[in-house]
C-alpha positions, 0 to 999 in steps of 0.5 A, a space after each residue: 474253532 472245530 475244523 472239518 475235512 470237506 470235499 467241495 464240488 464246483 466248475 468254472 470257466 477262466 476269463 475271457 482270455 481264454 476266448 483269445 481276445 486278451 493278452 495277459 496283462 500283469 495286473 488281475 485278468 480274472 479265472 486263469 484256469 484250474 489252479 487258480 479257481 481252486 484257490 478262489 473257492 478256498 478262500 471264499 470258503 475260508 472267509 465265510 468259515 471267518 465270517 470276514 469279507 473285508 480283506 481284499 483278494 490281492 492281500 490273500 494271495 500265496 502263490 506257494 499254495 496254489 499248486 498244493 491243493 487236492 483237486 480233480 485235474 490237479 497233477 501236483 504230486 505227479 511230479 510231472 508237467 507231463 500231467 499238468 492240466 491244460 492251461 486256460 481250460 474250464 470245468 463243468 464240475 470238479 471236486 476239491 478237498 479243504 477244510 471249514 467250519 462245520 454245518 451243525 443244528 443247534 439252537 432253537 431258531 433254526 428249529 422256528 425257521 424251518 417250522 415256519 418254511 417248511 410246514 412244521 417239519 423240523 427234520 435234522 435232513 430238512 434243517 441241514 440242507 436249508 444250512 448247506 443252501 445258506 452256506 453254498 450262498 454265502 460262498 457264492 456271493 463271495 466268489 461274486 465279490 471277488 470277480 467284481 473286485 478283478 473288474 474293477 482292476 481291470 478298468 485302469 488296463 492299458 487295453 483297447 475300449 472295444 475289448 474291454 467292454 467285452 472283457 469278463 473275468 471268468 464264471 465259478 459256481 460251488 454247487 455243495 460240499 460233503 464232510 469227508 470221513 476218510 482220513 487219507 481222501 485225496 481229491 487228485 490221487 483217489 479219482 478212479 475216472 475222468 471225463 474230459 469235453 470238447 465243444 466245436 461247430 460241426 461244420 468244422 467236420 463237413 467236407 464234401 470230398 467223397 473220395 477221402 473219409 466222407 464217402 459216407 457223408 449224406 448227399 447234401 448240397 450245402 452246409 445248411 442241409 449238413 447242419 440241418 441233418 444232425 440231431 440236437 441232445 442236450 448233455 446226459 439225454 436221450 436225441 432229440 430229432 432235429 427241429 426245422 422250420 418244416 417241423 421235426 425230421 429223422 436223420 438221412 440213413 446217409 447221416 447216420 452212417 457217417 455218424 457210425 463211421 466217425 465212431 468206429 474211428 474213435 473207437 481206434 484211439 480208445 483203449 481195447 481188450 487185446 490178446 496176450 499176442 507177444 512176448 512184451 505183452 505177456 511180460 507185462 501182464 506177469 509182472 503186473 501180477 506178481 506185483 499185484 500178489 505182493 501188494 496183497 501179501 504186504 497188507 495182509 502182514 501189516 494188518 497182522 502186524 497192527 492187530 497182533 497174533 492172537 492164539 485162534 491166529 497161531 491154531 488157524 496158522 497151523 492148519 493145513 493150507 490149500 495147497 497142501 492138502 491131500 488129494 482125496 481118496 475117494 475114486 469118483 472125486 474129481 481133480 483140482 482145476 488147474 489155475 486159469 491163465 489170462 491171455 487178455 489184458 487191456 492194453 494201454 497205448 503210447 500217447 506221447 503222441 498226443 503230447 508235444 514236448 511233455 512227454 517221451 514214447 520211453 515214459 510210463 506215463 505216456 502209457 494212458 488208458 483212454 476207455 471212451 471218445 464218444 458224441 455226447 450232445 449237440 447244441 444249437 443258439 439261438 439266431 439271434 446270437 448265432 449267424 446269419 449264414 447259417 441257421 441254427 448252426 450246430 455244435 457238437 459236444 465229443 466226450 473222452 473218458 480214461 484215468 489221467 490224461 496228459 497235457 493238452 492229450 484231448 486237444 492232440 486226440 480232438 485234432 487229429 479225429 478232426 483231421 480224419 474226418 475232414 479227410 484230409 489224412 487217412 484213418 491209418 494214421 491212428 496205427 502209424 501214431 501207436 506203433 512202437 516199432 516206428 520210430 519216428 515222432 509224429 504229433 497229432 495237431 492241436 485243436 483249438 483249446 477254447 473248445 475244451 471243458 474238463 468234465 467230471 471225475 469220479 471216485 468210485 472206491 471212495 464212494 464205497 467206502 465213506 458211502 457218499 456220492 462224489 460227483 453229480 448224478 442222481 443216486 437215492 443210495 448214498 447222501 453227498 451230491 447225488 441230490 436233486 437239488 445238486 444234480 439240477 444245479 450242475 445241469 442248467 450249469 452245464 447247458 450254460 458253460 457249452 453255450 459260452 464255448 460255443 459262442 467263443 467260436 463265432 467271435 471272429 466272424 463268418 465268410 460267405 459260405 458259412 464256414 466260420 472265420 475260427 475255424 478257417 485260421 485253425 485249418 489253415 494255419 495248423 491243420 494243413 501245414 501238419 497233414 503235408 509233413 504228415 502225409 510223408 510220415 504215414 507214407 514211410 510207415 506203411 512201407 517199413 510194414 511191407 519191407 525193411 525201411 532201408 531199402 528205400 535208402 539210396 544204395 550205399 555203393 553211391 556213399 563216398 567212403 573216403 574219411 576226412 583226414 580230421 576224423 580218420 584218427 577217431 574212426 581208426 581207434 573206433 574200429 579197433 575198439 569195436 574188433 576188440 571184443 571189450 565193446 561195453 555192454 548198453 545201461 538199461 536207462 539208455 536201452 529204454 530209448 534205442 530200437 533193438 534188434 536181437 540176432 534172432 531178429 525178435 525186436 523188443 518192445 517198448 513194455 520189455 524194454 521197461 521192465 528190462 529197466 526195472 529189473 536191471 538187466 543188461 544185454 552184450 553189445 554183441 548181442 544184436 544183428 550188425 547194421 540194426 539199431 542197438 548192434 554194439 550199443 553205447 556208453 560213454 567216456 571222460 568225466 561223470 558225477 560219481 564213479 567214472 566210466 570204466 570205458 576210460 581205461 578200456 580205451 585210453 586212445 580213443 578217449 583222448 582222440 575224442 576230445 582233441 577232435 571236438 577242440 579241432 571241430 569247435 575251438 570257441 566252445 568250451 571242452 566238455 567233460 563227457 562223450 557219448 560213443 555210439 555204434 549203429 545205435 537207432 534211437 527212439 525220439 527221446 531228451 537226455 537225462 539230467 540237464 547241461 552245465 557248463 555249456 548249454 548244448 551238446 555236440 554230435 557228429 556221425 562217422 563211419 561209411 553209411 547212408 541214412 542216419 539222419 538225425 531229427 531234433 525237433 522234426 527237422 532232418 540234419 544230416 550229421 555224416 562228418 557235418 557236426 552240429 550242436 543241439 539241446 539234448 535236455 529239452 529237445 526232442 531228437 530221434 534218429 532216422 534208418 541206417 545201413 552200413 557202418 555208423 558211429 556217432 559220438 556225443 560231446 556234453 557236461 552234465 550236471 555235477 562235471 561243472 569245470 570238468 574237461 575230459 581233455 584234461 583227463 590222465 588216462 
């Protein structure tokens, strides 16, 4: 059987434990999400190509394929959970590749079928499109048979009656597919835009507090004039003004400042054209050049290569390049151009932020470009399913646009925008979150997933080059899913899919007032507690911009400088090493995640530091201001997998006093193989590279006369000045605070690879 490679477009919507209302149970619960229903529709594809609808769903499954197939929002071949999709998170289109059997035109009654429906024309378009129609239909029906198949699983679930009458497996629709003629079309990799939406009620933006960010907000004296005031505009139209009982109305010039407002404050977090102001920055845009002119030449050479070098090539090879030719001797001819230099770039931001326990502030990946956060539709239901408080309660639909996005990246940018403009923080908080000289981690909260919809993705190098249409929208240039039939179909499937979101949020009822009750426990159970911790984060980043951040430690004159007699024996061998001179210099991957700061007082940004990494360079321990971050850096002693640390023969009696001390500390733990000695060394919230073995946590105490220096794991502040502590430096995040004085620190671990290893057995 002759198998094509197809690129098949379809959206679903995961079950109703996506709405929250059902605990995942172990038997079949419906659409779980995005991988899920990409295995769903191939094998409702696979038989329809086998003309089989026998084999029941539960008999097909493999889970080992589930995460291999090419979609939209898949992150497989990332290697990351940093990329994954958001789990339980729905999409309004997505393209898939696959393969199936091919849609051909070739026997006379499909000849005779079309003369009879369609007025004699027997057109191959006009039969293949009835073909694709037919094939779309199949394909749906048995996406249909095996929801009805979860259905029928379910009745025997240990739930409640009530929730299983409101139980729904799930929505998925194939709505075309497009025979794909580039071999290395990767329906992930080849996505050159995503879209991503979030439907909430707009009530969960209304505060009447005009002393914070709704200064702006129109004067209304309940939420039914707010609603009242916003404009309803289904998705992909132009505003419609908003319909009451008295007839049509034009927004309050009040309202649409406030809209205004709220979209200058998206427009903070979006990615913008900035100046080449820095060093880090014009680094940056010269090693992304260059790398861009060695790609060039790499392909210019392979197409040499596979082509072969013909004698026109050897003639043409000779002339006399550009560069080399001589200035003309004519005197009234004007000089070459100099080359033109760039000093703009778009400038990605951090948004490790935006993405708790995924993602580090060091990360390439956490430097994404998020090219647009703007208000796409306003949807309102109808009363009888809406409430009876408020009348035609509007919902609000924010669209974000960029090239990938992190996990629950949108739902971390939704929440904080909301918290904005609920005023309970200040709109500076967006500076303090993308600010790399601020060191401490400060997460954005997380608004409800069951608003979140992944968009649309688009693939516009692709389209060049196969000349097909790769997403719906209406294009009479190229054939593929800019048809009308298409297009329409995504569209009634959009309206539907934003209407199901918004009813999820009246699930849990109303109060009095009209707020929802949905809203009320997203407010009070994560937005408030996340506003009082991070209200005092925002405080103390606008301080370090005015002065230097330790002046707001107590003086160091009240820090008692006598050392216990159990650490003196470290701290005197510490010292030593450090006026010793010898002090080894810091490896690039541990550079990455410390805050440096040069004697010249220029501190380096996270871009140098990168591209410090790649180059592999390496900067002296002396190299650094005393008391700043980095200042004598760090290394490590004991046992490592591979070559050992030459620290250990550097300093013989520092190691062997290390190790005894971590013995008298902790007798019950068992000797680790490794310590990590750092001196004033500010690190950047960060997880240890590797993972343990042979114990599960690390070991960490401060040392030296200082104040200051807390360490955070988690956002939980621990003082560590001769009070040690043990932690998981693989999966959790720790960072440490502002310092003045002197501080070492010293980190006891068994990486991967030292299992059985005791540093305190090493003959140094």
């Amino acid at each position: 059987m002759f198998i094509l490679k197809i690129a098949v477009l379809y959206g679903y919507l995961p079950g109703t434990h996506y709405q929250s209302l059902v605990v995942k149970e172990d038997d079949a619960i419906g659409i779980e999400g995005g991988a899920h229903a990409a295995w769903l529709v191939t094998n409702a594809i696979d038989l329809v190509s086998r003309g089989d609808s026998s084999v029941k769903l539960e008999e097909r499954y493999d889970s080992s394929i589930v995460s291999k197939i090419h979609r939209s929002y898949g992150h497989s071949s990332n290697e990351s959970l940093a990329s994954e999709q958001d789990e339980h998170t729905g999409a309004i289109t997505e393209v898939l590749s696959t393969t199936a059997v091919p849609l051909l035109v070739d026997n006379d009654d499909d000849v005779e079928e079309e003369m009879t429906i369609n007025n004699g024309d027997t057109t191959e378009d006009t039969v293949m499109k009835r073909k694709l129609r037919t094939w779309v239909n199949s394909v749906n029906d048995q996406l249909d048979r095996m929801l009805s198949e979860m259905v029928s699983d379910k009745s025997t679930s240990a739930v409640s009656t009530a929730v299983s009458n409101e139980w729904s497996p799930g929505r998925i629709r194939v709505f075309g597919r497009i025979t794909i003629t580039q071999k290395k079309f990767n329906a992930q990799t080849d996505v050159t835009n995503r879209r991503i939406d979030y439907c909430f009620p707009a009530s969960l933006i209304f505060t009447t507090d005009r002393d914070r960010f709704a200064n702006n907000l129109p004067d209304v004296a309940s939420l039914q004039e707010y609603c009242d005031e916003f404009k309803s505009f289904p998705p992909g139209n132009k505003p419609v003004l908003a319909r009451t009982d008295s007839g049509y109305i034009r927004p309050s010039d009040e309202m649409l400042t406030y809209l205004l407002t709220m979209k200058k404050v998206m427009r903070r977090i979006a990615t913008q054209v900035e100046e080449l102001a820095d060093a880090g920055s014009k680094l940056e845009k010269e090693f992304n050049q260059t790398s861009k002119r060695k790609k060039k030449k790499k392909k210019k050479q392979r197409k040499r290569d596979n082509k072969g070098t013909t004698s026109r090539d050897d003639a043409s090879s000779n002339k006399p390049s550009k560069v080399d030719k001589q200035p003309s001797i004519y005197p009234d001819s004007k000089p070459s151009p100099s080359p033109k230099t760039t000093t703009r770039l778009l400038k990605r931001k951090r948004f490790h932020n935006f993405s708790p326990k995924r993602i580090l502030a060091h990360n390439h990946l956490a430097y994404r470009r998020v090219d647009r956060i703007f208000h796409r539709a306003s949807i309102r239901l109808q009363d009888e399913i809406s409430t009876t408080t408020i009348k035609n309660r509007p919902f609000i639909v924010f669209s974000l646009t960029g090239d990938m996005f992190l996990h629950e990246q949108a739902v971390h940018i939704m929440g904080l925008l909301i918290a904005i403009f609920r005023g309970v923080i200040d709109e500076d908080i967006i500076d303090c979150m993308f600010d790399e000289n601020f060191t401490s981690l400060v997460p954005a909260p997380p608004a409800p997933h069951f608003g979140l919809l992944q968009g649309e993705a688009t693939y516009m190098t692709m389209e060049g080059k196969m000349q097909k249409i790769l997403n719906a929208r209406r294009c009479d240039k190229y054939n593929g899913f800019g048809n009308e039939d298409v297009v329409s179909s995504v569209e009634e499937w959009e309206v539907s899919l934003l209407q199901d979101v918004a009813k999820t949020w009246l699930r849990e009822g109303e109060a009095a007032d009209g707020t929802l009750n949905s809203e009320t426990q997203w407010i009070d159970n994560v937005l408030m507690p996340w506003s009082k911790k991070t209200n005092e984060l925002l405080k103390l980043w606008r301080a370090s911009k005015t002065t230097d951040v330790t002046s707001f430690l107590p003086p160091l004159s009240s820090v008692d400088p006598s050392v216990p007699q159990l650490y003196e024996k470290v701290l005197y061998y510490l010292r030593e090493a450090d006026k010793s001179g010898r002090w080894p210099s810091t490896t690039p991957g541990r550079q990455l995640v410390m805050l440096s700061t040069s004697n010249e007082g220029q501190q380096a940004n996270l871009s140098m530091a990168s591209l410090s990494l790649s180059l592999d360079r390496r900067y002296s321990a002396y190299s650094f201001k005393e008391g700043e971050g980095g200042a004598s850096g760090s290394f490590s002693v004991g046992a490592m997998p591979g070559e050992q640390p030459k620290a250990n023969l550097l300093f013989p009696e520092l190691v062997k006093a290390a190790f005894e001390l971590e013995v008298a500390l902790c007798p019950d733990r068992p000797p680790s193989s490794t310590i990590a000695i750092n001196r004033n060394a500010a690190f950047r919230p960060h997880t240890d590279s590797g993972a343990g073995a042979g114990q599960s946590t690390s070991l960490i105490v401060g040392l030296g006369h200082y104040n200051g220096g807390e360490l955070v794991v988690e956002g939980e502040k621990k003082d560590i000045r001769y009070s040690p502590i043990e932690f998981d430096g693989w999966k959790q995040r720790h960072w440490t605070l502002p310092f003045g004085g002197e501080r070492y620190s010293l980190v006891w671990f068994t990486p991967k690879g030292c299992e059985g290893m005791r540093g305190i057995d090493l003959e140094l």
